[in-house]
BALOBA-1460 file (C-alpha; in Angstrom, 3 decimals):
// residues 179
<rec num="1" residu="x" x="-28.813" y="6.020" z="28.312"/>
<rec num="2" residu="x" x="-26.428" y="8.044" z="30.535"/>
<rec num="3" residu="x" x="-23.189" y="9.427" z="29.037"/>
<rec num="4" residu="x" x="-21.150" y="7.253" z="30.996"/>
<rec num="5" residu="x" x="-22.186" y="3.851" z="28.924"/>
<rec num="6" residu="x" x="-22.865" y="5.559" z="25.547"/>
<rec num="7" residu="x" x="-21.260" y="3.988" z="23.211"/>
<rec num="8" residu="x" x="-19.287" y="5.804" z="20.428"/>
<rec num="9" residu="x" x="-17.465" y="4.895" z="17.180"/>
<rec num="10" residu="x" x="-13.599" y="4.237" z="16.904"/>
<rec num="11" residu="x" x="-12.168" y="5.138" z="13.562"/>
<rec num="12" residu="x" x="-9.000" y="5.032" z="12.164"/>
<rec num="13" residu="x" x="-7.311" y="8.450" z="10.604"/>
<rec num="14" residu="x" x="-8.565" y="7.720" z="7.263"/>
<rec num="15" residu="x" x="-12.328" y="7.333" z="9.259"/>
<rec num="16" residu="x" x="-12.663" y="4.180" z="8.684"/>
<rec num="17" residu="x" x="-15.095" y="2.569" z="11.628"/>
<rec num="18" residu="x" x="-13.213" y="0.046" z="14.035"/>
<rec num="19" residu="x" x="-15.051" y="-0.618" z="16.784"/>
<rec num="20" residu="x" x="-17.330" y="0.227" z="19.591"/>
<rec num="21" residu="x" x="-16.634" y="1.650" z="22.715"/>
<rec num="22" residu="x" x="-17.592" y="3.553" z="26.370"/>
<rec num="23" residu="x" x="-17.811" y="6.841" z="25.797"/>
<rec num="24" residu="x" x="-16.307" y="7.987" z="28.846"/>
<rec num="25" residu="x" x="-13.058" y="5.514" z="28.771"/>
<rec num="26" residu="x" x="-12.751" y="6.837" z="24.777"/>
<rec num="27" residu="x" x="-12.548" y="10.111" z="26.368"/>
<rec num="28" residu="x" x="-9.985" y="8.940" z="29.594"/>
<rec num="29" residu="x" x="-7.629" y="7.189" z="26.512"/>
<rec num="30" residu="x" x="-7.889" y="9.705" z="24.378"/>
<rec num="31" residu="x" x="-8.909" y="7.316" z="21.491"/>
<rec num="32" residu="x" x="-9.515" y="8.260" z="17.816"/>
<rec num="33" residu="x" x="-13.678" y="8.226" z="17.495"/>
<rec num="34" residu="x" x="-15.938" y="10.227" z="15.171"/>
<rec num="35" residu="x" x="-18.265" y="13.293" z="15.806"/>
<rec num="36" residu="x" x="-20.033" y="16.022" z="15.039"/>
<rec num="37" residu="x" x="-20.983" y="19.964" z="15.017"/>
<rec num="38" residu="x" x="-23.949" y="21.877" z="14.429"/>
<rec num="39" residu="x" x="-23.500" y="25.655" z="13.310"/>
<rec num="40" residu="x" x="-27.079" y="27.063" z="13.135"/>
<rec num="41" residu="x" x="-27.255" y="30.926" z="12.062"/>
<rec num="42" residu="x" x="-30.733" y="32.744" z="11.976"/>
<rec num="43" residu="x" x="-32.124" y="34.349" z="9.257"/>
<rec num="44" residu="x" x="-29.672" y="37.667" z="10.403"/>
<rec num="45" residu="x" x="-26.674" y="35.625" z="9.444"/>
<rec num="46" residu="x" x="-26.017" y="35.109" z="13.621"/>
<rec num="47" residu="x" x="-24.513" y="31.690" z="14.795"/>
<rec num="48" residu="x" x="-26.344" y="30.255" z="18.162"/>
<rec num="49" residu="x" x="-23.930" y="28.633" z="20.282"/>
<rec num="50" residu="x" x="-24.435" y="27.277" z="23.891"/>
<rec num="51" residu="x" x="-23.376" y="27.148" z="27.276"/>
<rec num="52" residu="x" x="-22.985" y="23.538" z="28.435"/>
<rec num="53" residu="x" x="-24.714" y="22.242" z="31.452"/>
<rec num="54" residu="x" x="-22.491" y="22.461" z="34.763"/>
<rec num="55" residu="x" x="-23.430" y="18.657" z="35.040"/>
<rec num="56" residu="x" x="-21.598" y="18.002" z="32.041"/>
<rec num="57" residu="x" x="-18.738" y="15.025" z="32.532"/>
<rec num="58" residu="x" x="-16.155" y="17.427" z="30.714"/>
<rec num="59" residu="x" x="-16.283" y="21.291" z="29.474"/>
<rec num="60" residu="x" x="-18.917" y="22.310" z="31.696"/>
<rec num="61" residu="x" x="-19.958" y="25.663" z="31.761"/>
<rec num="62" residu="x" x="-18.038" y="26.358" z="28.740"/>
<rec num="63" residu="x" x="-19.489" y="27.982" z="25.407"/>
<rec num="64" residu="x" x="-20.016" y="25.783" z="22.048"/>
<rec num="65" residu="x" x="-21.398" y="26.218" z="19.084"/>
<rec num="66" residu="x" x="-24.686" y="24.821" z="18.611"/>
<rec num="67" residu="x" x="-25.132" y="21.349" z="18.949"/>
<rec num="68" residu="x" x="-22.124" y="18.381" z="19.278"/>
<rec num="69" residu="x" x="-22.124" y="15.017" z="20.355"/>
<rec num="70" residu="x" x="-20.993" y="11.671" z="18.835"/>
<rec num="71" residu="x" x="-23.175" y="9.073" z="16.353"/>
<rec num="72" residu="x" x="-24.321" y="5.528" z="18.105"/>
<rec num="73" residu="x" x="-22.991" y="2.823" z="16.523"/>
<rec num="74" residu="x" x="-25.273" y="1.930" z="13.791"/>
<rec num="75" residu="x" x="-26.076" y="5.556" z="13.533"/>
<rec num="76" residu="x" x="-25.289" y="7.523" z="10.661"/>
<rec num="77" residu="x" x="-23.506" y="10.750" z="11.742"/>
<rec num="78" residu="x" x="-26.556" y="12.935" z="10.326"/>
<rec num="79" residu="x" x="-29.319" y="11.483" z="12.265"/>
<rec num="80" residu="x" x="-26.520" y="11.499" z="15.486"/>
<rec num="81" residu="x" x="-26.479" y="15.526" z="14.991"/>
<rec num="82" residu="x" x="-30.333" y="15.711" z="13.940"/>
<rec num="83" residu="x" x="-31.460" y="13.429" z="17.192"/>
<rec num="84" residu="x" x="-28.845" y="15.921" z="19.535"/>
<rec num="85" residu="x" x="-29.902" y="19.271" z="17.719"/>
<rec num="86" residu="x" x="-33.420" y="18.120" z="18.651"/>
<rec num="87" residu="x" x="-32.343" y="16.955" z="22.603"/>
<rec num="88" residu="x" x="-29.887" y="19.829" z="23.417"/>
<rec num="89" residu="x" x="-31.865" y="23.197" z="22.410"/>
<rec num="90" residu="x" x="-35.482" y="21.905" z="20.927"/>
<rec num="91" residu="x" x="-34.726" y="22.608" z="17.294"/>
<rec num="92" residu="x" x="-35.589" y="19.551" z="14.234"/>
<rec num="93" residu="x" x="-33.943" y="21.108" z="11.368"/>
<rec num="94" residu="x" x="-32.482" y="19.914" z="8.135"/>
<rec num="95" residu="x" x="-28.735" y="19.521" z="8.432"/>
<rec num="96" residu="x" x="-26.265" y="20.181" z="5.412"/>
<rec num="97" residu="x" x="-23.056" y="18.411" z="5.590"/>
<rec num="98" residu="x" x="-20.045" y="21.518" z="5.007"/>
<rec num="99" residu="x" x="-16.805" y="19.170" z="5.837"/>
<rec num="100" residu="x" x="-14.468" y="17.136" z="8.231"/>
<rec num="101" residu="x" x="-12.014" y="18.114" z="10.302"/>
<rec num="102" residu="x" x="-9.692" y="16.401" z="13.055"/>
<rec num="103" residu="x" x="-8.252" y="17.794" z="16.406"/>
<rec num="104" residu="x" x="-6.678" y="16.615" z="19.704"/>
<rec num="105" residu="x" x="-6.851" y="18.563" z="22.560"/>
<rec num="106" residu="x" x="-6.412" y="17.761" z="26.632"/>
<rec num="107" residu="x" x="-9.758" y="18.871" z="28.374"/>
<rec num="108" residu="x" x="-10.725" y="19.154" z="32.533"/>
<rec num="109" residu="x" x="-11.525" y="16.054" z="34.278"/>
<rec num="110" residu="x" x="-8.455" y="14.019" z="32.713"/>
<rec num="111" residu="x" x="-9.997" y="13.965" z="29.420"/>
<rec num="112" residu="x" x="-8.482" y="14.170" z="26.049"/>
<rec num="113" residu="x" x="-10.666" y="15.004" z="22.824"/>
<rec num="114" residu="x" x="-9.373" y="12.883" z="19.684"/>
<rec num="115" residu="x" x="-11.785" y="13.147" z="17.120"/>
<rec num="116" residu="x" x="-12.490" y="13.503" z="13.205"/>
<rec num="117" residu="x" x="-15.721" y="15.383" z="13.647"/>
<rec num="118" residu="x" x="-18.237" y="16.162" z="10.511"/>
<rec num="119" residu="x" x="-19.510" y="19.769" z="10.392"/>
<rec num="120" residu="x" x="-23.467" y="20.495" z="9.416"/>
<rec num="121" residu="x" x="-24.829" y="23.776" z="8.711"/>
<rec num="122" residu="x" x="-28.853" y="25.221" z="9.047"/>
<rec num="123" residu="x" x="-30.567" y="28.103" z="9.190"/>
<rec num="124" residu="x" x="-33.570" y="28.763" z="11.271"/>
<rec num="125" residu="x" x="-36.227" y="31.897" z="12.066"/>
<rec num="126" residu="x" x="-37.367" y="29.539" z="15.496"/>
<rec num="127" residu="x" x="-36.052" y="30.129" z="19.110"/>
<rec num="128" residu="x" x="-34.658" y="27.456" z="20.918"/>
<rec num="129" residu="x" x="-35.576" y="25.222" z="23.526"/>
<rec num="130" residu="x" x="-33.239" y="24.542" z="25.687"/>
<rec num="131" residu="x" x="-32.828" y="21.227" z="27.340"/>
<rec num="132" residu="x" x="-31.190" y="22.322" z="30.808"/>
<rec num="133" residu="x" x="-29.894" y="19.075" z="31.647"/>
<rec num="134" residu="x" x="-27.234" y="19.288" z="28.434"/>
<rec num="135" residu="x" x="-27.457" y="23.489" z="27.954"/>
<rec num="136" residu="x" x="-27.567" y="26.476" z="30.463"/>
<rec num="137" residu="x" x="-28.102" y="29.195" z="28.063"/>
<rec num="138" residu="x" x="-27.780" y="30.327" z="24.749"/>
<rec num="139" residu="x" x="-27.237" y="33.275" z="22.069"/>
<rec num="140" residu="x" x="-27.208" y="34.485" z="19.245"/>
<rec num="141" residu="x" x="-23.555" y="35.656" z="17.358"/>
<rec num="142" residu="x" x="-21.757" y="37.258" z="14.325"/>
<rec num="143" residu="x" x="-18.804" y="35.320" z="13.779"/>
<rec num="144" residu="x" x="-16.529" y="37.630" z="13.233"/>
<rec num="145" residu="x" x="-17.975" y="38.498" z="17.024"/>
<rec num="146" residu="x" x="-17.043" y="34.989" z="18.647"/>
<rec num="147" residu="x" x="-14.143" y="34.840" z="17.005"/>
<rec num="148" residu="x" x="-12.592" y="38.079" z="19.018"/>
<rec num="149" residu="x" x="-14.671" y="36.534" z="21.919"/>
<rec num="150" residu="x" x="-12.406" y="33.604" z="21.550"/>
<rec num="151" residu="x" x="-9.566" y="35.777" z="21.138"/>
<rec num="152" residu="x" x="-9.695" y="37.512" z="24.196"/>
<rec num="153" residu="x" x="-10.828" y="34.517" z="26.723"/>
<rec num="154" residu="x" x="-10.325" y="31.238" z="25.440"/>
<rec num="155" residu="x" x="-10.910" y="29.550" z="28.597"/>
<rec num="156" residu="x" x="-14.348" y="30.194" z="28.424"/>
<rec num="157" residu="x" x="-15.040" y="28.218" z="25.268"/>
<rec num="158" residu="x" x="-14.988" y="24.576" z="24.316"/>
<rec num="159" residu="x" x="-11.697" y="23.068" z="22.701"/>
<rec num="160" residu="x" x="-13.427" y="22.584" z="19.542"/>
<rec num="161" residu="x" x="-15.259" y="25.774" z="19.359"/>
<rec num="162" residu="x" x="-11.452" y="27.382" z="19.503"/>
<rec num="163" residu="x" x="-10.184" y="24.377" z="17.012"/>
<rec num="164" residu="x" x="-13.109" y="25.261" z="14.720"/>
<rec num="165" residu="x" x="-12.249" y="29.346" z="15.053"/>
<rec num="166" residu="x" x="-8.213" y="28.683" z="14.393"/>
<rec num="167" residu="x" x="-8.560" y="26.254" z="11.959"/>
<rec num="168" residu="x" x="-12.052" y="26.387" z="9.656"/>
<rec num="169" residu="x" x="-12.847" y="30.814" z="9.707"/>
<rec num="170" residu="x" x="-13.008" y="30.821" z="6.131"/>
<rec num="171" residu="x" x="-15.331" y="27.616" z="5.959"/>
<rec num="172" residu="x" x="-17.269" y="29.047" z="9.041"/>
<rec num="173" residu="x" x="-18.137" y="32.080" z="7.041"/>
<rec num="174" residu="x" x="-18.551" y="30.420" z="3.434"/>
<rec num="175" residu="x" x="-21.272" y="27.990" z="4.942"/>
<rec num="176" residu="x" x="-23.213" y="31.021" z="7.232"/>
<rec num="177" residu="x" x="-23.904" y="32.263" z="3.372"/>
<rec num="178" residu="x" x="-24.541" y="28.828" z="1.975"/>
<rec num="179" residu="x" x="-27.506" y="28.047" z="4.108"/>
């Protein structure tokens, strides 16, 4: 299935499911839908985050944190960000769920971003394989690094990524010891 007729899951603020629809004209509207976000740290306490694919339909090029992507309908939002963690950089890992969050944000392409994503946490010693059709690189970081990364050039990150660094630093760092 391409990205353009994926189908995602519109929710309401209190995330309540309320119906199906194209990914790509969720993203055009700038529709309420859930998500989610990987943050996987190695056994050195480093997050690896990702440069998205220049093929991507919006953000391309731009640095995220793990894994993200959107549950199917019928799809519960951990096997969503297992079955991407898997297809973006090569890694099966169990997830733990940290928390929600919710942003809006205008992205290239005429997008907009409205979503109440749910944020999973793992720790791995393996390297990643990276699926070059959805990532064109990858590394290893201390927060505290990719947080002054973010700092200094924002453009070159994803609109979450910065949403997640602004609003969720203290989370960020309580789950990198949880797991």
């Amino acid at each position: 299935m391409t990205d353009e007729f994926e189908q995602v899951i519109l929710v309401d603020e209190a995330d309540r499911p309320l119906r199906d629809g194209d990914k790509w004209q969720i993203h055009q509207d700038g529709l309420l839908h859930r998500a989610f976000s990987v943050f996987v740290f190695n056994t050195a306490g480093k997050c690896l985050i990702q440069q998205r694919a220049r093929g991507k339909y919006h953000s391309a090029g731009k640095w995220a944190n793990s894994c993200c992507g959107h549950p199917r309908p019928g799809e519960s939002t951990l096997a969503a960000a297992e079955r991407r963690l898997e297809e973006e950089v090569g890694l099966r890992l169990p997830l733990t769920f940290g928390f929600k969050s919710r942003y809006v944000a205008q992205l290239d392409n005429d997008m907009i971003e409205n979503e109440i994503p749910y944020l999973y946490f793992a720790r791995t010693a393996a390297g990643p394989k990276l699926n070059p059709a959805e990532v064109q690189a990858v590394r290893w970081i201390d927060l505290e690094d990719l947080r002054d990364e973010i700092t200094v050039a924002p453009e070159a990150f994803s609109a979450w990524l910065r949403h997640y660094f602004t609003a969720h630093m203290p989370e960020l760092v309580a789950w990198r010891a949880r797991v």
